[in-house]
N, C-alpha and C positions, 0 to 999 in steps of 0.2 A: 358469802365472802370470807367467812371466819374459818374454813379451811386454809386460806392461805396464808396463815399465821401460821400452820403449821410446819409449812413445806424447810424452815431453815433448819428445825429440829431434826426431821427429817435426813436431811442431807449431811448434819453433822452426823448424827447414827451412823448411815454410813461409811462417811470417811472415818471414822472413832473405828468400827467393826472391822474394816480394810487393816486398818493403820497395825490392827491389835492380830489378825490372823493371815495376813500375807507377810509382813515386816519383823513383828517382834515374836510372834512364835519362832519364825524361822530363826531368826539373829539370836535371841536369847535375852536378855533381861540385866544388866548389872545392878547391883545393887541401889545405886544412886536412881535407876529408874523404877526400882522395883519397890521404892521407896517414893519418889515425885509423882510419879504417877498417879497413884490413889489421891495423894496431897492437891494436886490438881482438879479429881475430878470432887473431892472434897469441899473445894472454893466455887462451885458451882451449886450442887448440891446446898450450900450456906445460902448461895443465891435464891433459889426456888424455894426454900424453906422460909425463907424471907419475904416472900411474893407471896405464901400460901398461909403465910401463922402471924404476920406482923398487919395489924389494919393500917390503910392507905391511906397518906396523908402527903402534903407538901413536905415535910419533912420528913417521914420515912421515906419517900422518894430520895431526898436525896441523901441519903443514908444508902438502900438502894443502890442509885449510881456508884457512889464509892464503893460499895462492895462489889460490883461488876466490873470498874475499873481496875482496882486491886485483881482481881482473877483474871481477869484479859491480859494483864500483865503477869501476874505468874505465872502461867501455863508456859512463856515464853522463855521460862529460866533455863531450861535446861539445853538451849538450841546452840550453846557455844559448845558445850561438849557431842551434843548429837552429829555435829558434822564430820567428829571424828570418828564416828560407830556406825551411819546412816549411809546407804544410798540415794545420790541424786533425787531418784522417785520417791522415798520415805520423806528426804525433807522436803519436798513438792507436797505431798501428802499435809504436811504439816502445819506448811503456809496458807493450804485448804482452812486449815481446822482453826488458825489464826487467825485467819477473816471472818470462818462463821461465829466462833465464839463471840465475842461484841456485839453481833447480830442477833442471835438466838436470847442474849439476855437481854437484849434493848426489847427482843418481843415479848419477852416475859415483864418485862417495866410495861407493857403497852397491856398486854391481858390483865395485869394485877389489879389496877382499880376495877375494868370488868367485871370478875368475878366474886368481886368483894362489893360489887353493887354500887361504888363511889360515881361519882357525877362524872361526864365524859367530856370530849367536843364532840360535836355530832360526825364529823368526820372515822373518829374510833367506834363511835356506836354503831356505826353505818359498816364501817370494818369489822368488827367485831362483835358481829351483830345474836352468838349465842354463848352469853355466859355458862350456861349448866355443862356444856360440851368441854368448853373452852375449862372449867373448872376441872371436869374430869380429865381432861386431857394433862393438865399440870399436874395432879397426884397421881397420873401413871409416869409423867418424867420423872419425879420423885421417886417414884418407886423403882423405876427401871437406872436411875441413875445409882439409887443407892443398893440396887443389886449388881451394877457396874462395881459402883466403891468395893463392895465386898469380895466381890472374884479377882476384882484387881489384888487385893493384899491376900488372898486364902490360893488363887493359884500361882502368881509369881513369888507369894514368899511362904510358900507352903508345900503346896502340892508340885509345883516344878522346882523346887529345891530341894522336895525327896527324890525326884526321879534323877537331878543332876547327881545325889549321891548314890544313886545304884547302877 
């Protein structure tokens, strides 16, 4: 059953991958996104390093939440001005990645004590019934997030702003 914890991760990959090589390669990058973007998948990334380095408690939970709540809300900063850059389909695409983001970190609240071996209801046990997977599985989002973070800022504000000057 503890594969299906995976599937929201999953599907944001996805639309993140779509979002980033059908839309903004084509369109191009302004600044302000070439900048929020990292910044966003940054407030994630804080997220999952927080599931994986912080031990579980009632109150790092809900330290946690807040930090998921703050990033489910930031991510959303920049959709006033996107409407004026974006196609229909992009911001459709978006409102995708809107709904799974809160989802993908609620599952990450739901594997955290798993993996760190904290006490369950038997109903998550029962769900999430292999921590060593489930562990590995979060320091590859880590790692595949924070090699997202990095391309995001070395090729929109690096490598495609040498090519825009040649």
């Amino acid at each position: 059953m503890w594969w299906t914890a995976l599937i929201p991760f999953a599907l944001q990959a996805a639309v993140i991958l779509a979002d980033e090589w059908v839309f903004h390669v084509k369109r191009n990058l302004p600044k302000w996104e070439r900048i929020g973007h990292p910044l966003d998948t940054l407030t994630v990334l804080i997220c999952m390093a927080f599931a994986l380095w912080v031990p579980f408690s009632k109150t790092a939970l809900i330290f946690y939440a807040l930090l998921a709540a703050f990033s489910s809300l930031f991510v959303t900063k920049d959709e006033f001005v996107h409407k004026k850059h974006c196609p229909a389909s992009e911001q459709w695409l978006h409102a995708v990645l809107f709904t799974l983001h809160p989802v993908v970190l609620a599952v990450t609240g739901f594997i955290w004590p798993v993996v760190q071996g904290a006490e369950v209801s038997p109903w998550i046990a029962h769900w999430l019934d292999n921590g060593p997977a489930l562990r590995l599985f979060l320091w590859g989002q880590l790692a595949a997030m924070g090699a997202f973070f990095l391309y995001q800022i070395l090729y929109w504000n690096w490598i495609r702003d040498q090519q825009r000057i040649l």
